[in-house]
C-alpha positions as a printed NumPy array, in Angstrom:
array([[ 128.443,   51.261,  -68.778],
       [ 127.921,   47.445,  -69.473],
       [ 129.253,   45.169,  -66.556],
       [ 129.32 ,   41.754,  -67.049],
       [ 130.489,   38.953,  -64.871],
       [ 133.754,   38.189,  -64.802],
       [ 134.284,   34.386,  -65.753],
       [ 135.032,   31.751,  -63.331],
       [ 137.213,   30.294,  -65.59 ],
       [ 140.561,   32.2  ,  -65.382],
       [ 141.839,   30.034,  -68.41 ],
       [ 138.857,   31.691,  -71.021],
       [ 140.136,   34.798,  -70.465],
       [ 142.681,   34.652,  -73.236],
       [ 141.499,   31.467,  -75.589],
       [ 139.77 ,   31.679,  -78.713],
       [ 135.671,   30.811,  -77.767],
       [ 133.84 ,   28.621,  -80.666],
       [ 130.322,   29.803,  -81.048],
       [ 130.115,   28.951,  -84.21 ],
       [ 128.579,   25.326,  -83.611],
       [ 125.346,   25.325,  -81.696],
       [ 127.127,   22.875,  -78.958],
       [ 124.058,   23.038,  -76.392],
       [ 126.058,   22.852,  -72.918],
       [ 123.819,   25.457,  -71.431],
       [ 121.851,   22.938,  -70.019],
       [ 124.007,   20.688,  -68.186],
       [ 123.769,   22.446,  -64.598],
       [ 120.081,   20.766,  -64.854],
       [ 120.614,   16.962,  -66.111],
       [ 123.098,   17.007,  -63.159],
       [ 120.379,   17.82 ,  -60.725],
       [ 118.438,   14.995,  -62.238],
       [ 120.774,   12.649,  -60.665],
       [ 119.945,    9.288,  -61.144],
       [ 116.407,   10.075,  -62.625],
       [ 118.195,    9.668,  -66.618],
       [ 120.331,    6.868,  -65.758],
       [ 120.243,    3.904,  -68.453],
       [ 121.867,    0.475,  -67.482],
       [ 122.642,   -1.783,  -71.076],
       [ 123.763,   -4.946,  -69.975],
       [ 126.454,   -6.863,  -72.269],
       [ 123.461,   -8.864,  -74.027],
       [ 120.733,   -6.373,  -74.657],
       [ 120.53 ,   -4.636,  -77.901],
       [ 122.026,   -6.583,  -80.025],
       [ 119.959,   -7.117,  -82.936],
       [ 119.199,   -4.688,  -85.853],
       [ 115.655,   -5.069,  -85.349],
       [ 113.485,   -3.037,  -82.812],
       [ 110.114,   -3.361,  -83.638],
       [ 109.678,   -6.086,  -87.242],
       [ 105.757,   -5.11 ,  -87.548],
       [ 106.79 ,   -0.884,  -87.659],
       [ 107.457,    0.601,  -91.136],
       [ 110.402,    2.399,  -89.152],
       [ 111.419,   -1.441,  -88.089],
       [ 114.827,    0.047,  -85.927],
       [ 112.497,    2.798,  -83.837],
       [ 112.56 ,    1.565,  -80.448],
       [ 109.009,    1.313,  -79.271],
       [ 109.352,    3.321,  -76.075],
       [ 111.182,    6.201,  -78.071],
       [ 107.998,    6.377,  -80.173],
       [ 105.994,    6.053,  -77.302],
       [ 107.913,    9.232,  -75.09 ],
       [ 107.71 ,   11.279,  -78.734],
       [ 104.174,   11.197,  -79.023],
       [ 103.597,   11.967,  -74.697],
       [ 106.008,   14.541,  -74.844],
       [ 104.364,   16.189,  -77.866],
       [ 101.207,   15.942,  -76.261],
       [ 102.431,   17.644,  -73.27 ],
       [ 103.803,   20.49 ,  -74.854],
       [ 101.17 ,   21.245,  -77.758],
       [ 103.826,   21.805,  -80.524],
       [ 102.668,   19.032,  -82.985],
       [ 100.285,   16.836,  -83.598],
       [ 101.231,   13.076,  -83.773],
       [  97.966,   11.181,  -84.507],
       [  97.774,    9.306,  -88.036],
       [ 101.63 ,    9.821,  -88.37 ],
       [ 104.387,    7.76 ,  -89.226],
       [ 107.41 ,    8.414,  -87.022],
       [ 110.973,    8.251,  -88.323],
       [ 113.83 ,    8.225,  -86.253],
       [ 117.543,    9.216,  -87.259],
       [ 120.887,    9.924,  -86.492],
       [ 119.62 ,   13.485,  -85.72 ],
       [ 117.44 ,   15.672,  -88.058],
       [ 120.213,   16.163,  -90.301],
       [ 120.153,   12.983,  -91.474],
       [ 116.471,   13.101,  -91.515],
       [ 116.185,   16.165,  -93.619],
       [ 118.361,   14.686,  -96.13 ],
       [ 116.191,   11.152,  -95.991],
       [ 113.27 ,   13.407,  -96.742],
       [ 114.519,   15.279,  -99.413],
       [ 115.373,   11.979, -100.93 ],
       [ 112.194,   10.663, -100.436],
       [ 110.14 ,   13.825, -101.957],
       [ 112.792,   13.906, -105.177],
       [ 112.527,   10.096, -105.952],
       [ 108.549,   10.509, -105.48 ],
       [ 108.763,   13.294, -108.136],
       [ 107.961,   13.384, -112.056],
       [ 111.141,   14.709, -113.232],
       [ 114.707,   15.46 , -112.338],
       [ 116.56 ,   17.028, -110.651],
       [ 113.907,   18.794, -108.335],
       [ 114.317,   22.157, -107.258],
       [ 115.876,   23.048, -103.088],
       [ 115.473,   25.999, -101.342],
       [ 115.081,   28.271,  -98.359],
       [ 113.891,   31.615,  -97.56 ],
       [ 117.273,   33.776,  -96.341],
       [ 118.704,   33.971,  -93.94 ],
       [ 118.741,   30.082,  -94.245],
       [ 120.711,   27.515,  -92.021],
       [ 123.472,   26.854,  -93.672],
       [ 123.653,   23.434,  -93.391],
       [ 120.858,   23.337,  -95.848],
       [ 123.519,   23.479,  -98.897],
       [ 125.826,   20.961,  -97.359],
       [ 123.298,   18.869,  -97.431],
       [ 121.524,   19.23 , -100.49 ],
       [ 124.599,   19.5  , -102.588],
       [ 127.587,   17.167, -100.915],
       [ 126.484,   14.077, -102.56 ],
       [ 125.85 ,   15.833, -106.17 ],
       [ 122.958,   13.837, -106.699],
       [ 121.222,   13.806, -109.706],
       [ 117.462,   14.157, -108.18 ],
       [ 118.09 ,   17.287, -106.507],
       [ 119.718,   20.6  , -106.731],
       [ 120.014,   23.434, -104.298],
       [ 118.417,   26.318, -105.876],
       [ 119.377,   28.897, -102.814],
       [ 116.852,   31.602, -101.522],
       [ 113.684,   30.976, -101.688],
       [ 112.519,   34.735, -101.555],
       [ 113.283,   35.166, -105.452],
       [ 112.611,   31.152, -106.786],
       [ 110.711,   31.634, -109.944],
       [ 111.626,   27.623, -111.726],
       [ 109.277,   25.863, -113.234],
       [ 108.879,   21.889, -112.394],
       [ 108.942,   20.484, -109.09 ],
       [ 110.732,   21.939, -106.158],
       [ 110.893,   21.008, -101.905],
       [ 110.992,   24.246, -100.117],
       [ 112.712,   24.084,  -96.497],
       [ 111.276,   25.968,  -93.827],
       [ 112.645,   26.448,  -90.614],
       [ 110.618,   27.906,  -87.585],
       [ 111.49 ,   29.231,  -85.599],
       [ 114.398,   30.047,  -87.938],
       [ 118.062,   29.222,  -87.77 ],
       [ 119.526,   31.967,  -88.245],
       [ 117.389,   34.541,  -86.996],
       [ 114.539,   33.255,  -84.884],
       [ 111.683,   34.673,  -86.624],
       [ 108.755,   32.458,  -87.185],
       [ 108.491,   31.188,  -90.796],
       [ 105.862,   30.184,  -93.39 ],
       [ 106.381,   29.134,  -96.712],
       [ 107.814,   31.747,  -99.348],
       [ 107.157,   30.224, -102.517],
       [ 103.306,   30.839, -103.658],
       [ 102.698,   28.546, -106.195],
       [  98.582,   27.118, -107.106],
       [  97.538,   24.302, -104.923],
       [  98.27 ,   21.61 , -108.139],
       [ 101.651,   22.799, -108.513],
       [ 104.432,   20.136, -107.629],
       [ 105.86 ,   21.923, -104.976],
       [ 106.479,   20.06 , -101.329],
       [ 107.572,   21.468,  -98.053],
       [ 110.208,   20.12 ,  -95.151],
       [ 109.082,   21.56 ,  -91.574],
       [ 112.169,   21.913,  -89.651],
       [ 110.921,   22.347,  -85.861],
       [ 113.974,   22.104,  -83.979],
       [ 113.646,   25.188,  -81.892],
       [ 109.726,   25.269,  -81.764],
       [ 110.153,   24.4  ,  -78.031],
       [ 109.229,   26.296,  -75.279],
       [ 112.176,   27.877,  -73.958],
       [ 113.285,   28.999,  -77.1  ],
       [ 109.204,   30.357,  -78.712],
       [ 105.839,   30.574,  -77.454],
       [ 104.108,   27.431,  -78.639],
       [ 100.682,   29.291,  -80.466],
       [  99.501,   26.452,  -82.074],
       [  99.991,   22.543,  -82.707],
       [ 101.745,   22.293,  -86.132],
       [ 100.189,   20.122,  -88.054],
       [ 102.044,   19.381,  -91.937],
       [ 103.267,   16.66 ,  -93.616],
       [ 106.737,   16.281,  -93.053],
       [ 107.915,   17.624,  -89.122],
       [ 111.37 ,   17.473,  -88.621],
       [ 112.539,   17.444,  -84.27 ],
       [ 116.317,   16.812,  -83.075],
       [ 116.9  ,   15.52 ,  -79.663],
       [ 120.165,   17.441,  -79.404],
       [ 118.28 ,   20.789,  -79.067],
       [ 115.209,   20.264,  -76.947],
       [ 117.558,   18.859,  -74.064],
       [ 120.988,   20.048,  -74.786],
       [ 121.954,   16.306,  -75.538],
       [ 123.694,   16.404,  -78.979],
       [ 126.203,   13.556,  -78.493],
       [ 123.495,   10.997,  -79.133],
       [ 122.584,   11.983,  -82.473],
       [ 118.302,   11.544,  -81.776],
       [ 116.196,   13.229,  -84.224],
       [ 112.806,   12.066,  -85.316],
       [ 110.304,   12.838,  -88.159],
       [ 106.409,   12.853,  -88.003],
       [ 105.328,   12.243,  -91.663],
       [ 101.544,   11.809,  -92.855],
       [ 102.442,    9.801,  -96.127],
       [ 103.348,    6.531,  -96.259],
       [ 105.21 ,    6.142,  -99.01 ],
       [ 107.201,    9.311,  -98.222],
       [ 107.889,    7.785,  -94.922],
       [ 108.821,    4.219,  -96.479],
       [ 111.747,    6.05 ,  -99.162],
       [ 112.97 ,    7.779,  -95.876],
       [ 113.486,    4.674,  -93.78 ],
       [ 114.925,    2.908,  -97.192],
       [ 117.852,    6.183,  -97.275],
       [ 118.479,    5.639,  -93.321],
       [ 118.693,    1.647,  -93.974],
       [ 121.299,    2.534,  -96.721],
       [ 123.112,    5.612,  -94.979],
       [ 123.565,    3.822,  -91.791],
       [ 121.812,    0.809,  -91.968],
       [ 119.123,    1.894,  -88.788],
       [ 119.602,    4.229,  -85.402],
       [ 121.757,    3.559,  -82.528],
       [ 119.586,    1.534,  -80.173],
       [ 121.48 ,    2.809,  -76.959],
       [ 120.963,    6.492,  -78.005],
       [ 117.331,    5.641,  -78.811],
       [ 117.287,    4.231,  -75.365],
       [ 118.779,    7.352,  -73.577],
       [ 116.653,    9.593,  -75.486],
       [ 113.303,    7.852,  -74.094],
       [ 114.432,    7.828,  -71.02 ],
       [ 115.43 ,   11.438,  -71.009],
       [ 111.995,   12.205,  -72.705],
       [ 109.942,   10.71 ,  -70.21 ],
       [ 111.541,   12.558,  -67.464],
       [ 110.975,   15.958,  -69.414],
       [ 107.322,   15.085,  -69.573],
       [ 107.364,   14.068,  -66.472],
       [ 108.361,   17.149,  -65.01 ],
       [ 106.303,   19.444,  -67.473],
       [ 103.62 ,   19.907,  -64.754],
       [ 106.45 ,   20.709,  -61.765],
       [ 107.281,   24.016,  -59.674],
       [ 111.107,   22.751,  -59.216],
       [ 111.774,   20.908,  -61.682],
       [ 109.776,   21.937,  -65.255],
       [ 113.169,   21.696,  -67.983],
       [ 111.325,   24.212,  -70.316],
       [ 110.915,   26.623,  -66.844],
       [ 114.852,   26.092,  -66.234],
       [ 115.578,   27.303,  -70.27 ],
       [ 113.698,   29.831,  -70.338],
       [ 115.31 ,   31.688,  -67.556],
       [ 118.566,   30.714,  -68.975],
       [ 117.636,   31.725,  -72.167],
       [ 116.135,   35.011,  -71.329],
       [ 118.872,   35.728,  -68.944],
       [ 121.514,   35.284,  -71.836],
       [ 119.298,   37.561,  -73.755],
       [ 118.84 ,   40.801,  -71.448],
       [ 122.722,   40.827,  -71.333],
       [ 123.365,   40.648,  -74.755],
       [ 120.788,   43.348,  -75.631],
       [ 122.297,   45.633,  -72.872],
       [ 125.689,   45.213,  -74.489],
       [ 124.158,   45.796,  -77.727],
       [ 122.624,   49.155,  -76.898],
       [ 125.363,   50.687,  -74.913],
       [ 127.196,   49.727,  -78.26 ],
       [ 127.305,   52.018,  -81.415],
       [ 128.014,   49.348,  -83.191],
       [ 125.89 ,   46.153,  -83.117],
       [ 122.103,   45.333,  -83.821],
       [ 119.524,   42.774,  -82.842],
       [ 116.385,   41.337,  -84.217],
       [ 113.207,   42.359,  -81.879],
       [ 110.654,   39.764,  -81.662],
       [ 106.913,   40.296,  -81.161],
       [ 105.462,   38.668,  -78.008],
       [ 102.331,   36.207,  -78.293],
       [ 100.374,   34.186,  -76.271],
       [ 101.748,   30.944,  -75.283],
       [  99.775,   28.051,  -74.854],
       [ 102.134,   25.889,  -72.796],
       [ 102.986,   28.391,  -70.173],
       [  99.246,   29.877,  -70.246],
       [ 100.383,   33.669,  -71.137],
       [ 101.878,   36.217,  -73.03 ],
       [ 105.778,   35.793,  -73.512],
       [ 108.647,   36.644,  -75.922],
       [ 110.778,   34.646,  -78.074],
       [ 114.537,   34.035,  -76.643],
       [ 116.04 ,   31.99 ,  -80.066],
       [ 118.485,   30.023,  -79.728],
       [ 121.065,   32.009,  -81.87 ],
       [ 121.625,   35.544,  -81.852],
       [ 121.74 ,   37.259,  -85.504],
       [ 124.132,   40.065,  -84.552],
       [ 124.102,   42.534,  -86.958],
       [ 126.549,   45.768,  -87.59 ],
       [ 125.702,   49.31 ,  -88.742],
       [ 128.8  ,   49.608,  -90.673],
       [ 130.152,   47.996,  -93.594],
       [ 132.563,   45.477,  -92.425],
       [ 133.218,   42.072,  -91.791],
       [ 132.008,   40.779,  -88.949],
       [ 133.213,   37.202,  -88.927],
       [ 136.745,   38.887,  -89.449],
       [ 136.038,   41.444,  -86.922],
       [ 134.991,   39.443,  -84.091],
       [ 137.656,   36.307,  -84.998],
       [ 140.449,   39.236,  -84.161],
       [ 138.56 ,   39.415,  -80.782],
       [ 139.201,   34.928,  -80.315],
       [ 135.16 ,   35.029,  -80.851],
       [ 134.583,   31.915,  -83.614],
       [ 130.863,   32.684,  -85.485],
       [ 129.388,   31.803,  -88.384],
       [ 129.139,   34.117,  -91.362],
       [ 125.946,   35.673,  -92.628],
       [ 127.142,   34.887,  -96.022],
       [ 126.922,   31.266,  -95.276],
       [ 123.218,   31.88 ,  -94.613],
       [ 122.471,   33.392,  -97.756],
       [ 123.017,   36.968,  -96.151],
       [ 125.867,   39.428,  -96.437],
       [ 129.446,   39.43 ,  -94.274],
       [ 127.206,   42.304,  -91.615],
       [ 125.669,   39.459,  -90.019],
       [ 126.754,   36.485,  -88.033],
       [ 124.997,   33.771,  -86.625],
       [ 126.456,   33.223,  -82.747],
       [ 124.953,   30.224,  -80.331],
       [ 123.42 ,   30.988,  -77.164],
       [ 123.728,   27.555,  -75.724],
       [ 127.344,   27.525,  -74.725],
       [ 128.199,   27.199,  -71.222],
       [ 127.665,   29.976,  -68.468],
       [ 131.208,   31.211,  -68.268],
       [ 131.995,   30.807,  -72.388],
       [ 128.618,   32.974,  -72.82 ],
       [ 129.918,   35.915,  -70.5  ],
       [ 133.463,   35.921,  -72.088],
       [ 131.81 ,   36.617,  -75.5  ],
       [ 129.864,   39.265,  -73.516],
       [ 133.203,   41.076,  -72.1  ],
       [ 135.07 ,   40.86 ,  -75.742],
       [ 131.757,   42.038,  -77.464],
       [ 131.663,   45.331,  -75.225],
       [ 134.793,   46.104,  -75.809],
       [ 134.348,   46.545,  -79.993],
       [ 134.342,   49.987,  -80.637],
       [ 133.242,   51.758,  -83.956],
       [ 136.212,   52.112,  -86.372]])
């Protein structure tokens, strides 16, 4: 029998819990330890101008953001950051679709093919097909893509849905006009064993999930191309005219303090996640095996090279699958449990996508309701 901890918040016990989003609360406990370590005073007259840095290609990146990106990179071992431009935006999202743009205007011909390997994140089709532009066109799963002409494949790794680690899909010869988007946002470790420094020509990173701080709307971009990087910053000059220079402010601060305490037996933020993280994870399994119902992803272990050993990969969504045909969106909505459909993802309505960042007592709820589903 599966006992999990009764929440401390008597008023969850009977709402409807949204883990749908990826709202990354789970991490709050430790920026409150941090005390005053984050603060960020912005006097009435700083930051007023558009301009950060005039001699920068990316002329609205503030230059100690860049400056915390590339230490905190080089702390962790996840991506290399010499010889690369660095684009900042109003989170990846609006980075991935500056880079898209970028790659499809750079093209031969029109519109140039989208895709992604499924289960994809489902944001991907949003974003490639809201503004119906004529350059592009989402193309869907990248598994069966076959189109001649140019195409941008998105690859996310580890993946959002299902936190497996991804390559490209789509084999094409080396003079074919295909390009590739590297979405890293999870390729942290807390979330994956860091086995190598990635090293391609278009790295995507969002502030939101590294440290849990989504409000400011951080992302950045490492990019090896100069013109590439130059049609991105033109799309964030005419999508938003620039990045908020108080977020970019907060985010170096809060940077610096992570790679500060990289090296500390208190204190190391990756440490703290991972137990969180792998804590979250034990339960859920339990409840899934006691279950004859649900079913996990298992993920091989490898050799980290931030934490110096062998370690397993605790993704930041779980991809709960069921043995039955049914619904599972539907099923667990009659339960209050919001979660995103599989079909959204490019999968079928047996699998959800459900966040494992919410907050302690929202995460154990989910846990109680999930053990109580029973095989029809």
């Amino acid at each position: 029998m599966v006992k999990v901890e009764n929440s401390k918040n008597i008023a969850l016990s009977d709402s409807i819990i949204n883990l749908d989003h990826g709202d990354p609360t789970a991490y709050e406990e430790y920026w409150r330890k941090m005390g005053d370590r984050c603060t960020v005073t912005i006097r009435g007259w700083d930051l007023m101008s558009y301009f950060s840095d005039v001699n920068n290609l990316c002329w609205f990146l503030e230059p100690e953001l860049a400056e915390a990106i590339k230490e905190l990179h080089g702390a962790v071992g996840n991506a290399a950051t010499e010889d690369r431009y660095i684009v900042v935006g109003t989170g990846s999202t609006q980075l991935c679709q500056a880079a898209v743009h970028a790659l499809s205007s750079l093209a031969g011909s029109h519109p140039v093919s989208v895709v992604a390997a499924a289960p994809f994140y489902s944001t991907y089709v949003e974003e490639t097909t809201y503004v119906r532009s004529g350059m592009y066109k989402w193309e869907g799963d990248a598994w069966g893509f076959d189109k001649k002409g140019p195409y941008i494949e998105l690859v996310t790794s580890p993946n959002n849905p299902d936190g497996t680690i991804r390559e490209t899909v789509v084999n094409r010869p080396e003079d074919d006009e295909g390009k590739v988007i590297h979405d890293f946002a999870y390729y942290w470790p807390h979330y994956t064993p860091i086995t190598r420094r990635q090293d391609h020509d278009i790295m995507l990173f969002t502030f939101s999930k590294i440290t849990g701080h989504a409000g400011s709307r951080i992302g950045w971009a490492l990019v090896k191309d100069k013109e590439v990087a130059k049609k991105m910053v033109e799309y964030i000059i005419v999508n938003s005219i620039g990045v908020s220079k108080e977020s970019q402010i907060r985010a170096a601060k809060i940077l610096k303090v992570l790679k500060e305490n990289c090296e500390s037996e208190s204190d190391n933020f990756f440490e703290y996640g991972r137990e969180i993280m792998r804590n979250r994870w034990e339960k859920l399994r339990e409840v899934v095996k006691e279950s004859d119902v649900f079913a996990l992803p298992k993920y091989p272990e490898a050799y980290c090279n931030f934490f110096g050993k062998t370690l397993e990969s605790y993704p930041a969504f779980a991809w709960l699958g069921t043995k039955e045909e049914t619904d599972l969106v539907s099923d667990l909505r009659r339960q209050k449990v919001m979660s995103r459909a599989g079909e959204r993802c490019g999968s079928d309505k047996k699998h959800v996508r459900v966040s494992m960042l919410s907050r302690e007592d929202v995460f154990n709820v989910f846990l109680e309701r999930l053990a109580n589903m029973k095989a029809h």
